[in-house]
mmCIF file of the N, C-alpha and C atoms, coordinates in Angstrom:
data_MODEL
# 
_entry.id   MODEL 
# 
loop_
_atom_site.group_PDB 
_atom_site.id 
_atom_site.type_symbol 
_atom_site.label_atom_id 
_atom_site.label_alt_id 
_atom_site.label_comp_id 
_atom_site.label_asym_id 
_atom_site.label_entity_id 
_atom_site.label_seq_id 
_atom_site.pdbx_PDB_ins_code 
_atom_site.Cartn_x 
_atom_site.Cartn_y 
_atom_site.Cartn_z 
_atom_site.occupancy 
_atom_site.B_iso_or_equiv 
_atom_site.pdbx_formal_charge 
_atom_site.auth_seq_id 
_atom_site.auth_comp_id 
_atom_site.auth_asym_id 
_atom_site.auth_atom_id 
_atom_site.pdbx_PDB_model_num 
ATOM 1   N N  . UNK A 1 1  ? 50.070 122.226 91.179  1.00 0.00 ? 1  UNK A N  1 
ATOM 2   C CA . UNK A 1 1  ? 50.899 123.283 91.721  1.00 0.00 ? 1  UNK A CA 1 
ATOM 3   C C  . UNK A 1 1  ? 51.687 123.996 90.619  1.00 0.00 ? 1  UNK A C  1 
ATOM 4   N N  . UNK A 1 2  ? 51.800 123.359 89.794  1.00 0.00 ? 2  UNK A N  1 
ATOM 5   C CA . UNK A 1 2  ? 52.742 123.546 88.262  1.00 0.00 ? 2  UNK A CA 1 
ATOM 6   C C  . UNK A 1 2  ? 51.675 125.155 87.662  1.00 0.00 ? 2  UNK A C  1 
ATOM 7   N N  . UNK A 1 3  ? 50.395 124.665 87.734  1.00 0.00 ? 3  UNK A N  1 
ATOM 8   C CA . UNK A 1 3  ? 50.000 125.740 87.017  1.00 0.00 ? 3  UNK A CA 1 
ATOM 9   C C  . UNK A 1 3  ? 49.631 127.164 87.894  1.00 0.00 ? 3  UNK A C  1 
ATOM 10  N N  . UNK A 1 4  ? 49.925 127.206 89.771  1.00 0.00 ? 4  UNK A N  1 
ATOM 11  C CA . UNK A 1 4  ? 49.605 128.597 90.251  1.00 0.00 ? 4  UNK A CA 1 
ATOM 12  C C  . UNK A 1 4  ? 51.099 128.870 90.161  1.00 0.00 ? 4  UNK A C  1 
ATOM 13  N N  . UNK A 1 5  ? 52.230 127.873 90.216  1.00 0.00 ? 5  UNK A N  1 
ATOM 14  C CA . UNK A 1 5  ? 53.701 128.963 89.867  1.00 0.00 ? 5  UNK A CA 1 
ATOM 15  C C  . UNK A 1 5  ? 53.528 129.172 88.597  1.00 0.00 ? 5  UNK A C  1 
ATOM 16  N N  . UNK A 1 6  ? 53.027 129.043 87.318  1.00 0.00 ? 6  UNK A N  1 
ATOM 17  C CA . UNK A 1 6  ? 52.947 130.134 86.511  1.00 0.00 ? 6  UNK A CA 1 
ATOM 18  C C  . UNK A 1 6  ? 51.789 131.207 86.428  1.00 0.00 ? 6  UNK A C  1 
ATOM 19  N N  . UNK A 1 7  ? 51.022 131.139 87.205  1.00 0.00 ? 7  UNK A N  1 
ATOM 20  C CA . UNK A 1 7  ? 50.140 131.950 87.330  1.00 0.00 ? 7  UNK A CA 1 
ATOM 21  C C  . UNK A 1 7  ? 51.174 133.062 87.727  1.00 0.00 ? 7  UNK A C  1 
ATOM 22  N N  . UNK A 1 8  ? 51.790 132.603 89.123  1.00 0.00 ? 8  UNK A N  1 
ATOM 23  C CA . UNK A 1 8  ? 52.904 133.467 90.131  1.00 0.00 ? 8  UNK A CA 1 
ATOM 24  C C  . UNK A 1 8  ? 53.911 133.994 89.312  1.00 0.00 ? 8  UNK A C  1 
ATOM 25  N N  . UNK A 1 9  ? 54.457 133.676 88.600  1.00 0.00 ? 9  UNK A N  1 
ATOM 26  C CA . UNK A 1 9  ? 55.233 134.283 87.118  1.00 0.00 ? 9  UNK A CA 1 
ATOM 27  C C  . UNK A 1 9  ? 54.602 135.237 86.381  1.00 0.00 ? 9  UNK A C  1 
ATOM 28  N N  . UNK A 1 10 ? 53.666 134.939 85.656  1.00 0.00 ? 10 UNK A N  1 
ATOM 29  C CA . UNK A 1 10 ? 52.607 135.842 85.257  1.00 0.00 ? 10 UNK A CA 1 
ATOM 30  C C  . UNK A 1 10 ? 52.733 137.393 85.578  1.00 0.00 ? 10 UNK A C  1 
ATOM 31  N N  . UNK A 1 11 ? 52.044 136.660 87.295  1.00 0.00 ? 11 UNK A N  1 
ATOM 32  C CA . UNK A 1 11 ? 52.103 138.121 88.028  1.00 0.00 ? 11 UNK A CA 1 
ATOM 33  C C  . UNK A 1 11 ? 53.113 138.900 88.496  1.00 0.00 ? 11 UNK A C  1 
ATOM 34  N N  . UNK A 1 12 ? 53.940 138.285 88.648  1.00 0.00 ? 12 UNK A N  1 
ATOM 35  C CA . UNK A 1 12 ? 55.646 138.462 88.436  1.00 0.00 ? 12 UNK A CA 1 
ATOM 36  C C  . UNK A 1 12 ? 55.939 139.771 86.824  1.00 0.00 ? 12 UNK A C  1 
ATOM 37  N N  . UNK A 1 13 ? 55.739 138.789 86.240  1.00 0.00 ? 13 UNK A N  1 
ATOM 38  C CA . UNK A 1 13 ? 56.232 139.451 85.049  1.00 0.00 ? 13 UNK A CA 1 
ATOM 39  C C  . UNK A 1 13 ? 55.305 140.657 84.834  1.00 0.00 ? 13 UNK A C  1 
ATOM 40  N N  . UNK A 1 14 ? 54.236 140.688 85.273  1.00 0.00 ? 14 UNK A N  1 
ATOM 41  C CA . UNK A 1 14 ? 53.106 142.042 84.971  1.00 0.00 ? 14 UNK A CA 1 
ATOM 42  C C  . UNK A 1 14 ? 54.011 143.427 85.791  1.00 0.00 ? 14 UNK A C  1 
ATOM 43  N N  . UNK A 1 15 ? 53.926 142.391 86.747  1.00 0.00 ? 15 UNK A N  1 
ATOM 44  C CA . UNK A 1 15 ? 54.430 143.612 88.012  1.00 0.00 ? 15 UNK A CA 1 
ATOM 45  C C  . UNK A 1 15 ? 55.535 144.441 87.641  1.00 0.00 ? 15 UNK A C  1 
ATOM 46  N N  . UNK A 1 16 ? 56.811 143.534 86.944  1.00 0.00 ? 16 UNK A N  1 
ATOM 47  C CA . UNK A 1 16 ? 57.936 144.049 86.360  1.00 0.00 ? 16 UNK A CA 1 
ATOM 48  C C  . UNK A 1 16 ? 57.781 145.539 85.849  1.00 0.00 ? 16 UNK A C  1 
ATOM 49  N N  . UNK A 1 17 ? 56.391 145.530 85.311  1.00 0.00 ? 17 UNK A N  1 
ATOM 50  C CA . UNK A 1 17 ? 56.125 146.673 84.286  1.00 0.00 ? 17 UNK A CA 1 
ATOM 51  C C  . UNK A 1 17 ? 55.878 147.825 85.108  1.00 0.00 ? 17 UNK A C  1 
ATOM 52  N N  . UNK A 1 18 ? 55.519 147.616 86.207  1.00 0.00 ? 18 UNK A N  1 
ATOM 53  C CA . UNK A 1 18 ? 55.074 148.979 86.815  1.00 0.00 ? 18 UNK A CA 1 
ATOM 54  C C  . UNK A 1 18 ? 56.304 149.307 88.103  1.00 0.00 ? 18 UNK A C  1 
ATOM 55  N N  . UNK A 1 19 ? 57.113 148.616 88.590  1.00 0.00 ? 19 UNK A N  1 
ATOM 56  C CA . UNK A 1 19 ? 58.061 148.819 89.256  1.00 0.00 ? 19 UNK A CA 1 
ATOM 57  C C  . UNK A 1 19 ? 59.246 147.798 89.165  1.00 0.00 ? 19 UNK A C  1 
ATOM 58  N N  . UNK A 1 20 ? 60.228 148.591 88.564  1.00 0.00 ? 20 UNK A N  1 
ATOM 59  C CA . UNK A 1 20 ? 61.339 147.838 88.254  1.00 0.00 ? 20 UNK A CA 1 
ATOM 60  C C  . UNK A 1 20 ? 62.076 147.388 89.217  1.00 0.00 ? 20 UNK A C  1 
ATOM 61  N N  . UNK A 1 21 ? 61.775 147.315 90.412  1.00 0.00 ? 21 UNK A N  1 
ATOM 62  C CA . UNK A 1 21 ? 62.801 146.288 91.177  1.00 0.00 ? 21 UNK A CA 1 
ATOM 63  C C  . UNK A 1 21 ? 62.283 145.336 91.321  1.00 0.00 ? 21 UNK A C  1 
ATOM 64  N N  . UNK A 1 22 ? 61.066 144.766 90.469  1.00 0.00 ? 22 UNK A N  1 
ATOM 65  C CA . UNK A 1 22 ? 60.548 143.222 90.723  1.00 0.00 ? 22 UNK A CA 1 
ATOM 66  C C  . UNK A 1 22 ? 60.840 142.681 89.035  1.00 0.00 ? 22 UNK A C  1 
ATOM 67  N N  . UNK A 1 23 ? 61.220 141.839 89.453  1.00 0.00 ? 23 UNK A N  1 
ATOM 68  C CA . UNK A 1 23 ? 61.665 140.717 87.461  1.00 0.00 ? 23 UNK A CA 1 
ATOM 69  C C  . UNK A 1 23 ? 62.719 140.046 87.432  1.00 0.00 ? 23 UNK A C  1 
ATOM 70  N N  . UNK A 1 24 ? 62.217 139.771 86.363  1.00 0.00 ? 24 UNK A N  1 
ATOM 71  C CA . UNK A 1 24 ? 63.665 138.441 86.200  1.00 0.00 ? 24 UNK A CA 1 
ATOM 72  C C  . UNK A 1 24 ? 62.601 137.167 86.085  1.00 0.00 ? 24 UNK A C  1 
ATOM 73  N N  . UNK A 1 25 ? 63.484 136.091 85.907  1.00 0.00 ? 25 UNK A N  1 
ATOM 74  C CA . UNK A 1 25 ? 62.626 135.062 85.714  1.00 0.00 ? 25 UNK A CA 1 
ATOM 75  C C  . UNK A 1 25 ? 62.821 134.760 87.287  1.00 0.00 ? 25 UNK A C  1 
ATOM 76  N N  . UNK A 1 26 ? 61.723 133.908 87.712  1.00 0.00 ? 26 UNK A N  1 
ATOM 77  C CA . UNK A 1 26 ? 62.117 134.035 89.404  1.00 0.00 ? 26 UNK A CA 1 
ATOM 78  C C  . UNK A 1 26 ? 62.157 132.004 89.386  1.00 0.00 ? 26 UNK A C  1 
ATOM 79  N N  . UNK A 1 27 ? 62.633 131.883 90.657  1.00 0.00 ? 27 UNK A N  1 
ATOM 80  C CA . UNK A 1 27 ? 62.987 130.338 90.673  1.00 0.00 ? 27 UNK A CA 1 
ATOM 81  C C  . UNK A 1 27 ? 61.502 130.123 90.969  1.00 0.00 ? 27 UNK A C  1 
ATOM 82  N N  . UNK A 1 28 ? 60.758 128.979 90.739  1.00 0.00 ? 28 UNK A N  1 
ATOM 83  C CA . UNK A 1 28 ? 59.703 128.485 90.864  1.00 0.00 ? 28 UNK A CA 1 
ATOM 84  C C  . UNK A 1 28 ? 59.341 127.085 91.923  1.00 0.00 ? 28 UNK A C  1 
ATOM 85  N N  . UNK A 1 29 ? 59.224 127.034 93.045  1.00 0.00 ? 29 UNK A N  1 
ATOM 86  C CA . UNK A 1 29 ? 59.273 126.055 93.956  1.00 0.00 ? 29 UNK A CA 1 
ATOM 87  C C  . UNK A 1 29 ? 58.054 125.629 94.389  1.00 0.00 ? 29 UNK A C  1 
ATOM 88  N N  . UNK A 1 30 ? 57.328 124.683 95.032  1.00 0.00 ? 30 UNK A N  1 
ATOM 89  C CA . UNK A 1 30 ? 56.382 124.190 95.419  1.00 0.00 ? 30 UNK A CA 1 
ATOM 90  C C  . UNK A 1 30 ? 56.304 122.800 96.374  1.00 0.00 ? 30 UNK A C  1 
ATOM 91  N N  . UNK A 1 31 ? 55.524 123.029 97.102  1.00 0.00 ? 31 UNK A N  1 
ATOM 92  C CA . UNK A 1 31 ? 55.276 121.514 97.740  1.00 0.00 ? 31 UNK A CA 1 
ATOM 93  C C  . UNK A 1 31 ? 54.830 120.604 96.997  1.00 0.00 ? 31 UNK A C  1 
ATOM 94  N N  . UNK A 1 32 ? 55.565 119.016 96.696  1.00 0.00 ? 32 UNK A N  1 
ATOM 95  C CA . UNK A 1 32 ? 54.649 118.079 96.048  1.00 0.00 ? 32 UNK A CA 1 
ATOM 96  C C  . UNK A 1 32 ? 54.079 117.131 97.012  1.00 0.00 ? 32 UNK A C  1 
ATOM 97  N N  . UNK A 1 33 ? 52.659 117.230 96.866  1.00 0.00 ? 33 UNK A N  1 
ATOM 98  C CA . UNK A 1 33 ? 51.956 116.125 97.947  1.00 0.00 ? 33 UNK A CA 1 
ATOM 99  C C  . UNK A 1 33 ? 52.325 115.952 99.005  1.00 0.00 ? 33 UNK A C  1 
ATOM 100 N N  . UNK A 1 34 ? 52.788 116.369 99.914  1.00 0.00 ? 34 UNK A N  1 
ATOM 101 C CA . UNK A 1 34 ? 53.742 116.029 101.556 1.00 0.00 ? 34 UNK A CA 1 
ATOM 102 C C  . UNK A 1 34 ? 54.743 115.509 101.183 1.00 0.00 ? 34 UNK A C  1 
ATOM 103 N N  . UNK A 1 35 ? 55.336 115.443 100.073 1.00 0.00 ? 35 UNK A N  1 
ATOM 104 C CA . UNK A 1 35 ? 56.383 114.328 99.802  1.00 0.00 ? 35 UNK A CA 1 
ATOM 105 C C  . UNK A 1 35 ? 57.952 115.170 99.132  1.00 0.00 ? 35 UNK A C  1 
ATOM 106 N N  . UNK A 1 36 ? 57.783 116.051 100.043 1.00 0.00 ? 36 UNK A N  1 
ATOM 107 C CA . UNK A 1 36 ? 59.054 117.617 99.545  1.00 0.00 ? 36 UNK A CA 1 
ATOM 108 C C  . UNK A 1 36 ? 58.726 118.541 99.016  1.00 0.00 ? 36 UNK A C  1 
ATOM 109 N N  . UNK A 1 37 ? 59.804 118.867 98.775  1.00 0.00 ? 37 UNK A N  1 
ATOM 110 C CA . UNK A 1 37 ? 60.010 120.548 97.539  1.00 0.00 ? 37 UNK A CA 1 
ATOM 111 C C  . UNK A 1 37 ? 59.967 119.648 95.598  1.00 0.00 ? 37 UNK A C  1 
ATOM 112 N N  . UNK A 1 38 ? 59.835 120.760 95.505  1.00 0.00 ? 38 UNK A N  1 
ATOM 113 C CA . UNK A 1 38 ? 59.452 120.472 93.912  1.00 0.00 ? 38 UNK A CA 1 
ATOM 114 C C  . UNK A 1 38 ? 59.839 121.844 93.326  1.00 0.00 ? 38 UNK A C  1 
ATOM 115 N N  . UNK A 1 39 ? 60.484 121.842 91.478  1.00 0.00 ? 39 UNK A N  1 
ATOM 116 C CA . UNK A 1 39 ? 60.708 122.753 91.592  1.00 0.00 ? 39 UNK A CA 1 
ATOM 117 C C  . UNK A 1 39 ? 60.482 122.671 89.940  1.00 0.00 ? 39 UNK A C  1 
ATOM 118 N N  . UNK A 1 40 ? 59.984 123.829 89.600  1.00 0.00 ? 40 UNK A N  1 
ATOM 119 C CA . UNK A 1 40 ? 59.360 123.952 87.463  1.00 0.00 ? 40 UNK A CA 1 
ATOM 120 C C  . UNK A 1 40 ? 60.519 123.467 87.040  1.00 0.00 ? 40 UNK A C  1 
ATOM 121 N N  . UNK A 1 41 ? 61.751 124.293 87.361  1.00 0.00 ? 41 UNK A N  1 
ATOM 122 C CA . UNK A 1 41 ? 62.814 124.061 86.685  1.00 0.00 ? 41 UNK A CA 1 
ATOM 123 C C  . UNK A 1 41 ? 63.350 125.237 85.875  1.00 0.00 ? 41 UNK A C  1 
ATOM 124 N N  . UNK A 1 42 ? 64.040 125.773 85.690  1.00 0.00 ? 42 UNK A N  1 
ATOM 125 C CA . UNK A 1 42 ? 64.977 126.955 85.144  1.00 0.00 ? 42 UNK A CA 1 
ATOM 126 C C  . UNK A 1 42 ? 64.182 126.581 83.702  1.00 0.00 ? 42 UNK A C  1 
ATOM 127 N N  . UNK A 1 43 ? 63.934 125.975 82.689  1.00 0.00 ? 43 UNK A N  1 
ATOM 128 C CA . UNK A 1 43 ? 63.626 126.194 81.354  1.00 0.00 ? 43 UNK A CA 1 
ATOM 129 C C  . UNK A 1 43 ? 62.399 126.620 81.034  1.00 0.00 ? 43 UNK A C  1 
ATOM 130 N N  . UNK A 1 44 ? 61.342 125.373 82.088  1.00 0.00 ? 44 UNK A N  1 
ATOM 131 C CA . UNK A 1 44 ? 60.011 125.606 82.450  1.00 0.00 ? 44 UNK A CA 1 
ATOM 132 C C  . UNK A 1 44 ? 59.187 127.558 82.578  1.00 0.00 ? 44 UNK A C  1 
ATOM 133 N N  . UNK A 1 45 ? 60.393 127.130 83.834  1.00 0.00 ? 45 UNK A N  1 
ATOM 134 C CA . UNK A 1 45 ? 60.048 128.812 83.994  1.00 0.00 ? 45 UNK A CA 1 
ATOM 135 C C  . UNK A 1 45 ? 60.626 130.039 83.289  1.00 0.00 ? 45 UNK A C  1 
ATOM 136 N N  . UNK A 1 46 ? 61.429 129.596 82.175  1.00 0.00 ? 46 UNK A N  1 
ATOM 137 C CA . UNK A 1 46 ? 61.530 130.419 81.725  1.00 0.00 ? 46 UNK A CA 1 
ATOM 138 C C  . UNK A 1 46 ? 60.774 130.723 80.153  1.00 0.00 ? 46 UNK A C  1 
ATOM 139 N N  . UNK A 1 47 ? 60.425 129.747 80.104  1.00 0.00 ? 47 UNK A N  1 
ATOM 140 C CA . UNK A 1 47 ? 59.071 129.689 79.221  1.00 0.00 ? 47 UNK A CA 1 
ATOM 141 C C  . UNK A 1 47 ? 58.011 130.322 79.512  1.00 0.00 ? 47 UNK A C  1 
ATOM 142 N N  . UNK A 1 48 ? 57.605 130.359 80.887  1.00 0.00 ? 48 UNK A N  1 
ATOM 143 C CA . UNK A 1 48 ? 56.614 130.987 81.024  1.00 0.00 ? 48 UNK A CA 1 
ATOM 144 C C  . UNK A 1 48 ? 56.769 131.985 81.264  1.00 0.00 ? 48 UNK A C  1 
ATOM 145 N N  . UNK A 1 49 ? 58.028 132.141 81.889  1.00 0.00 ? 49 UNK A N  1 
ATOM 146 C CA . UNK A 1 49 ? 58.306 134.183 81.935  1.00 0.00 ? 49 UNK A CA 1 
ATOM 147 C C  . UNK A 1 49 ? 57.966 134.961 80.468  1.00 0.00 ? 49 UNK A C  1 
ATOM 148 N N  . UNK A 1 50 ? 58.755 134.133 79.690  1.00 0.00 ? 50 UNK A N  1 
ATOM 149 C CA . UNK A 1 50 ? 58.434 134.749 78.197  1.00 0.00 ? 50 UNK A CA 1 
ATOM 150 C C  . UNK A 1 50 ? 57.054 135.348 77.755  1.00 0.00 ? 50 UNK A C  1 
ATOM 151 N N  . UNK A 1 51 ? 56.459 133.770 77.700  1.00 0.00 ? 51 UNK A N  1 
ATOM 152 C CA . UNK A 1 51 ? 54.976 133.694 77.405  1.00 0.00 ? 51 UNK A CA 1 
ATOM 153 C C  . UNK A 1 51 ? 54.414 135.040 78.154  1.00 0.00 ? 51 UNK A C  1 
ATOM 154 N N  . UNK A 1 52 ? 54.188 135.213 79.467  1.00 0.00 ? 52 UNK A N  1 
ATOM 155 C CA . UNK A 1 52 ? 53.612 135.688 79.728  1.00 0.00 ? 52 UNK A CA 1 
ATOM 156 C C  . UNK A 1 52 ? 53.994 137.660 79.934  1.00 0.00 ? 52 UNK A C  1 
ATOM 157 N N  . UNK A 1 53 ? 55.551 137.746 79.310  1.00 0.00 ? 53 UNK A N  1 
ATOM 158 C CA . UNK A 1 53 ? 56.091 139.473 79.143  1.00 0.00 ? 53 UNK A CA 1 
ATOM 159 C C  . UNK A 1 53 ? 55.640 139.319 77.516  1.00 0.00 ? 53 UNK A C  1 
ATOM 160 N N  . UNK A 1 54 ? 55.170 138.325 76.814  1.00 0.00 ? 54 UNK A N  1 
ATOM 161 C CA . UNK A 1 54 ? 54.377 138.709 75.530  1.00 0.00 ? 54 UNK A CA 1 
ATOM 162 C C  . UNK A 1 54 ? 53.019 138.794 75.690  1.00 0.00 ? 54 UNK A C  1 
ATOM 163 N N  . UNK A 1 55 ? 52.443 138.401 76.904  1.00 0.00 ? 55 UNK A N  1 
ATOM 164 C CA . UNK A 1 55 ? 50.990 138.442 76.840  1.00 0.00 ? 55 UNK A CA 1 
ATOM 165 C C  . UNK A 1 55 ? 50.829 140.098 77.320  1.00 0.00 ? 55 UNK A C  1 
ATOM 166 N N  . UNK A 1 56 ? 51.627 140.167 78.464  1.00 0.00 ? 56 UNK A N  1 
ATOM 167 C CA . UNK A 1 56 ? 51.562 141.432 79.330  1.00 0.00 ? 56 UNK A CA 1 
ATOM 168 C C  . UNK A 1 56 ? 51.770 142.533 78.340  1.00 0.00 ? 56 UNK A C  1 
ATOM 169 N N  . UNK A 1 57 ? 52.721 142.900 77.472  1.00 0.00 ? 57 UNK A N  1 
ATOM 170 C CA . UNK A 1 57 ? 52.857 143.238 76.280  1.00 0.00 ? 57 UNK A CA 1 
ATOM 171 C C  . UNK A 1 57 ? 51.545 143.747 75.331  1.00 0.00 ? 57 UNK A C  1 
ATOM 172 N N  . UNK A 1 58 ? 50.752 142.815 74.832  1.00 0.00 ? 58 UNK A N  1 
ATOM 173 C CA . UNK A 1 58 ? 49.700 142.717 73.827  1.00 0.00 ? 58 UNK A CA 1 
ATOM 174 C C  . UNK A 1 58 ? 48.616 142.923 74.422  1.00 0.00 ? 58 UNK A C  1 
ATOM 175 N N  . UNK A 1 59 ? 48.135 143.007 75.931  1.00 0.00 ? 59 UNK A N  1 
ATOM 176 C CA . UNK A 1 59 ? 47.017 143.090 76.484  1.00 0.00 ? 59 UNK A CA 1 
ATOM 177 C C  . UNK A 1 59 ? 47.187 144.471 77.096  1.00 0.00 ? 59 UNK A C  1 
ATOM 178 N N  . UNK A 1 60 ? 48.557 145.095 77.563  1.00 0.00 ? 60 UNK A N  1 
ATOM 179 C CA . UNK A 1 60 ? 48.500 146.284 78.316  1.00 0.00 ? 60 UNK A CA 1 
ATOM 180 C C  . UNK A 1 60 ? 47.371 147.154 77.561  1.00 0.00 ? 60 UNK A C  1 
ATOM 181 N N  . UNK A 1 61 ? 47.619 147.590 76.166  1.00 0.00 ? 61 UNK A N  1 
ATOM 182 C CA . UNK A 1 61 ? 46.509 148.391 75.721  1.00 0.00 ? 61 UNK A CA 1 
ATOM 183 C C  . UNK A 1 61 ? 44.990 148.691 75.914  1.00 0.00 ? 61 UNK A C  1 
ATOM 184 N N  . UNK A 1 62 ? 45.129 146.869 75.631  1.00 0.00 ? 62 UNK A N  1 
ATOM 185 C CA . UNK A 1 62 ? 43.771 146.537 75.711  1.00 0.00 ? 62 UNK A CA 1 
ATOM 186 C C  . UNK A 1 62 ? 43.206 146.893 77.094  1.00 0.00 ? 62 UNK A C  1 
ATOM 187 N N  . UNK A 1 63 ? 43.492 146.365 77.919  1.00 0.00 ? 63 UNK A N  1 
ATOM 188 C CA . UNK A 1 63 ? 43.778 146.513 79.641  1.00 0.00 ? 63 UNK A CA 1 
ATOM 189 C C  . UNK A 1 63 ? 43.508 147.954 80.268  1.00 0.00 ? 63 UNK A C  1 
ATOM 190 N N  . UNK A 1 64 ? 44.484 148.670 79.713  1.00 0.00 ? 64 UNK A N  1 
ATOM 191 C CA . UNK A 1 64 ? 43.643 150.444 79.493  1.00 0.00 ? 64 UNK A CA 1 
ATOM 192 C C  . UNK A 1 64 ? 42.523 150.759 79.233  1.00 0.00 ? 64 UNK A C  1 
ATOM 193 N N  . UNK A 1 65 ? 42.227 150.164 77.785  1.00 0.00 ? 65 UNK A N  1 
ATOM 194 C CA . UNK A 1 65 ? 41.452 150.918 77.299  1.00 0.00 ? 65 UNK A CA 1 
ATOM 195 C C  . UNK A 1 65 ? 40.223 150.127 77.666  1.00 0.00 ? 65 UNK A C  1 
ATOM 196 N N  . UNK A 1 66 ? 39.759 148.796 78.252  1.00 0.00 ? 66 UNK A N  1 
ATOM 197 C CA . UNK A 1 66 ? 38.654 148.555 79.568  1.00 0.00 ? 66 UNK A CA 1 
ATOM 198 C C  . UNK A 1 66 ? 38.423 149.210 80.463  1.00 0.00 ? 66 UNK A C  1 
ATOM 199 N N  . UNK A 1 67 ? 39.762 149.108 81.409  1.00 0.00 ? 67 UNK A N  1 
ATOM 200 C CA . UNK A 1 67 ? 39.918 150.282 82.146  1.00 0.00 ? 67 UNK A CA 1 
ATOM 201 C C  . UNK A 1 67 ? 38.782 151.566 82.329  1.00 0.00 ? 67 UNK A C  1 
ATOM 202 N N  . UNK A 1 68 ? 39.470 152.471 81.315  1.00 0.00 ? 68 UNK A N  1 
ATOM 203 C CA . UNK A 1 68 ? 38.882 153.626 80.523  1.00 0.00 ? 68 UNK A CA 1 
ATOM 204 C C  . UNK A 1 68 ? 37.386 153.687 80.413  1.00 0.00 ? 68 UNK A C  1 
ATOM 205 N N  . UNK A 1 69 ? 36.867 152.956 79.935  1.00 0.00 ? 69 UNK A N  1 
ATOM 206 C CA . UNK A 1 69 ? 35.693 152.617 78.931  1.00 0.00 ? 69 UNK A CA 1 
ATOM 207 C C  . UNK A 1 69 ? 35.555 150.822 79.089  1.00 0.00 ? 69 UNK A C  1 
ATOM 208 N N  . UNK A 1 70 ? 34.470 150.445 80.242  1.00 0.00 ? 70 UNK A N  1 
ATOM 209 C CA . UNK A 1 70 ? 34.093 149.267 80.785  1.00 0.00 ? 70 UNK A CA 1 
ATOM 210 C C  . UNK A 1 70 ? 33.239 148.970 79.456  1.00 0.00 ? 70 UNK A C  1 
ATOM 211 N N  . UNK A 1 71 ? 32.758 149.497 78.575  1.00 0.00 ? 71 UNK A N  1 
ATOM 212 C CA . UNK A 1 71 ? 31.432 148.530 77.820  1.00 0.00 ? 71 UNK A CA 1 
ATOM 213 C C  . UNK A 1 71 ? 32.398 148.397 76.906  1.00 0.00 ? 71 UNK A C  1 
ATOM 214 N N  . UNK A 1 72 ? 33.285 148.731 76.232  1.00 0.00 ? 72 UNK A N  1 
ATOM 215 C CA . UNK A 1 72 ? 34.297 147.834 75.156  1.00 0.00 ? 72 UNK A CA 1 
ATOM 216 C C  . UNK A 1 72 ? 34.233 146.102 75.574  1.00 0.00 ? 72 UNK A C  1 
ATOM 217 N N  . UNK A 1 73 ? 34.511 145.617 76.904  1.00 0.00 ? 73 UNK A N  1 
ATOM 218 C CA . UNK A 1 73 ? 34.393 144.557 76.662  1.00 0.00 ? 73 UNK A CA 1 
ATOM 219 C C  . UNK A 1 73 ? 33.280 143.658 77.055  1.00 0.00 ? 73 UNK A C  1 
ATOM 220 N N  . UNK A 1 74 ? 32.239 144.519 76.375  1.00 0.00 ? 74 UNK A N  1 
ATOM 221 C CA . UNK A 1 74 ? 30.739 144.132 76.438  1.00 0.00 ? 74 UNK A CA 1 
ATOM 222 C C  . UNK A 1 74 ? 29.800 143.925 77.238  1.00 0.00 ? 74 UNK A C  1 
ATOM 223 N N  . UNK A 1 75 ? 30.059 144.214 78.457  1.00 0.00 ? 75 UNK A N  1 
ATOM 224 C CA . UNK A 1 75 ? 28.876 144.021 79.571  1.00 0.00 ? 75 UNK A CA 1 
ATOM 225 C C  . UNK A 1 75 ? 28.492 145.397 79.436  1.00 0.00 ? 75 UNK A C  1 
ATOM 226 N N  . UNK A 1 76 ? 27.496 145.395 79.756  1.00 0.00 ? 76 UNK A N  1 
ATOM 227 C CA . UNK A 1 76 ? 26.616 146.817 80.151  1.00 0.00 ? 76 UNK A CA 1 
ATOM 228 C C  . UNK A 1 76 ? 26.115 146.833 81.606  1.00 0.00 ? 76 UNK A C  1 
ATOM 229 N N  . UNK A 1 77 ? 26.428 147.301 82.574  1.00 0.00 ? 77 UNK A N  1 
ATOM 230 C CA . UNK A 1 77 ? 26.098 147.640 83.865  1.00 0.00 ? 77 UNK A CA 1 
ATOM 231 C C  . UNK A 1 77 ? 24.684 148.288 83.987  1.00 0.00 ? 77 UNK A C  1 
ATOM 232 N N  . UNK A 1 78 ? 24.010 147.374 85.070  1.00 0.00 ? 78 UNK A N  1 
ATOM 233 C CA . UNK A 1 78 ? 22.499 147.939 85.187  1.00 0.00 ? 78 UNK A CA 1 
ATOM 234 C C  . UNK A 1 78 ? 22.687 149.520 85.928  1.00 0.00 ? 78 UNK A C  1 
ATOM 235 N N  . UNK A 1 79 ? 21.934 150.693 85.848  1.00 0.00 ? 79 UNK A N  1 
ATOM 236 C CA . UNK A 1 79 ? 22.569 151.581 86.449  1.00 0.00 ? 79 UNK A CA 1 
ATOM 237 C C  . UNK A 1 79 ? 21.050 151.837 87.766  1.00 0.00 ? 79 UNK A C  1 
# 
């Protein structure tokens, strides 16, 4: 569960970029096994907020410019 709340951060933090009333580091909670709430933890998650407004960061370009122009990242589509 540890690794879809940072997935959920991730997408969190992407989103930030295109409409600013979503961000922040967000609290991270989860069910453990039937056996309660569970929670990353304020440091956890804020590690991964980081991590991932530097990934979002370094890939936006890239991300475009696929976008743009699909054979940059090497498939060629049968037409």
């Amino acid at each position: 569960m540890e690794s879809m709340a940072k997935i959920g951060i991730f997408l969190v933090s992407w989103a930030e970029n295109v409409d600013s009333s979503i961000g922040g580091v967000p609290d991270a909670f989860f069910v453990k096994d039937d056996k309660g709430m569970g929670s990353m933890g304020e440091a956890k998650a804020k590690k991964a907020y980081d991590n991932a407004k530097e990934i979002a960061y370094k890939w936006s370009g890239l991300l475009s410019k696929i976008v743009e122009e699909p054979d940059l990242h090497g498939s060629k589509r049968k037409k």
